[in-house]
N, C-alpha and C positions, 0 to 999 in steps of 0.2 A: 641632384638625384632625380630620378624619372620618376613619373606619377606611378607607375603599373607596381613601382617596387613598396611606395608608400601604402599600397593597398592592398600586397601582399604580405607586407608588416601588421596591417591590421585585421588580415581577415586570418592570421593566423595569432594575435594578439585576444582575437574575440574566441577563436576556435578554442586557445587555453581557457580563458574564462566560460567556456560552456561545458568543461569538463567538471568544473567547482562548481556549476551552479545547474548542472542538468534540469534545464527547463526548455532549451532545445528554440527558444531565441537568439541565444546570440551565436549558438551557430548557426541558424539561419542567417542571421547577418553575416556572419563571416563569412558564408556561400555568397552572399552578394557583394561584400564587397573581392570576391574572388571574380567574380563576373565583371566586375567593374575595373578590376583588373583588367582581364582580358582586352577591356573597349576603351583601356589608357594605353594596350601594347599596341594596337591596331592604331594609336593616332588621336582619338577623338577628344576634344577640347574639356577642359574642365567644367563648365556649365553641362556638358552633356554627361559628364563621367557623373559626376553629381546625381543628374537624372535617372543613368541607368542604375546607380546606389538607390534611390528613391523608389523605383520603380521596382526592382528586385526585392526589397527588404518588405516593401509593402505586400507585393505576390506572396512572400513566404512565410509572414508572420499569419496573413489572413486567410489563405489556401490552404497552406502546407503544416504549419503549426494546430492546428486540433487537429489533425488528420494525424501529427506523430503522438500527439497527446492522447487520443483517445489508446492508443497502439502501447502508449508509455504505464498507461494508469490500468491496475489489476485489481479485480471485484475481490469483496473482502471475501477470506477460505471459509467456506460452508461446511461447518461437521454434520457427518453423518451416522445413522446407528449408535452404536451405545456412548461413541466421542461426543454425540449430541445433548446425553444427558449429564454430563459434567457440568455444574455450576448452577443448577436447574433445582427449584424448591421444590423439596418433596414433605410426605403426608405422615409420621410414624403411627403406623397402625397397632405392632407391639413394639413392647418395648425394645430399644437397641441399648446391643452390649458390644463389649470385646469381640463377644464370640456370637450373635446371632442376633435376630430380629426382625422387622419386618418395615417395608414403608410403601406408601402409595404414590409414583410418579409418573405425574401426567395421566392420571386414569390404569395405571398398569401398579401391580404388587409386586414389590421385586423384594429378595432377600435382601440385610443389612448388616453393617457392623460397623461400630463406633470408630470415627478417625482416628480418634484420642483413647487409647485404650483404657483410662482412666473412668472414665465418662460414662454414666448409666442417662439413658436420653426415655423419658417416660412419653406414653403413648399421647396423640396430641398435640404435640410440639412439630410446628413447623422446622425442617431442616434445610441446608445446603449438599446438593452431591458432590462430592470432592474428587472421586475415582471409580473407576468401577472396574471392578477383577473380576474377572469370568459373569457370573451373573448374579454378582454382591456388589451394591452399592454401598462405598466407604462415605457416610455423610457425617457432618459438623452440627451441632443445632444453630439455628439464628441468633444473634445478637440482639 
């Protein structure tokens, strides 16, 4: 069997395995050993086929690979507006109920009403915001 075919068994051998392991190595390598392909169809000896595998793999893991990674990797989602204050400890000014109340988050007094409709939350107690509907925060008290 010719060399150019053995290394296009592998450089499509490493292509599957960069779909299972998306880190964007080992298709790099299987770009080179595709190249290295190329320079076994043209004739050139195994020592050298070697070389241009050597030469290729190292160019694109240490070139080319942060350069996809930076492109691959996405900043964590930033909420905004009142998405931001979900999950965020607030102040019970008055007391929360079912039906109304009052808490202090982040320096701001927003209306309130108990997650739990059960639940009478007396003033003082630190809370968690759970949701906020229009311009009522639905909080939890802390644990």
């Amino acid at each position: 069997m010719d060399e150019w075919v053995i290394w296009i068994v592998l450089a499509v051998v490493l292509g599957i395995a960069e779909i299972f392991t998306l880190t964007a190595a080992l298709g790099l390598l299987g770009g080179a050993a595709l190249l290295t392909a190329a320079a076994a169809a043209i004739g050139l000896p195994i020592p050298l086929q070697l070389l241009v595998f050597a030469l290729s793999s190292a160019a694109g893991l240490v070139v080319v690979r942060p350069i996809a990674m930076r492109h691959i990797r996405q900043p964590p989602i930033q909420r905004f507006g009142v998405e931001a204050l979900v999950g965020k400890p607030a102040y019970v000014v008055r007391e929360v109920t079912a039906h109304d109340g009052r808490v202090r988050i982040g320096g701001e007094e927003w209306s309130a009403r108990a997650y739990d409709e059960t639940l009478v939350i007396p003033p003082g107690t630190t809370v968690d915001v759970i949701e906020i509907e229009g311009a009522t925060a639905l909080v939890y008290p802390r644990e």
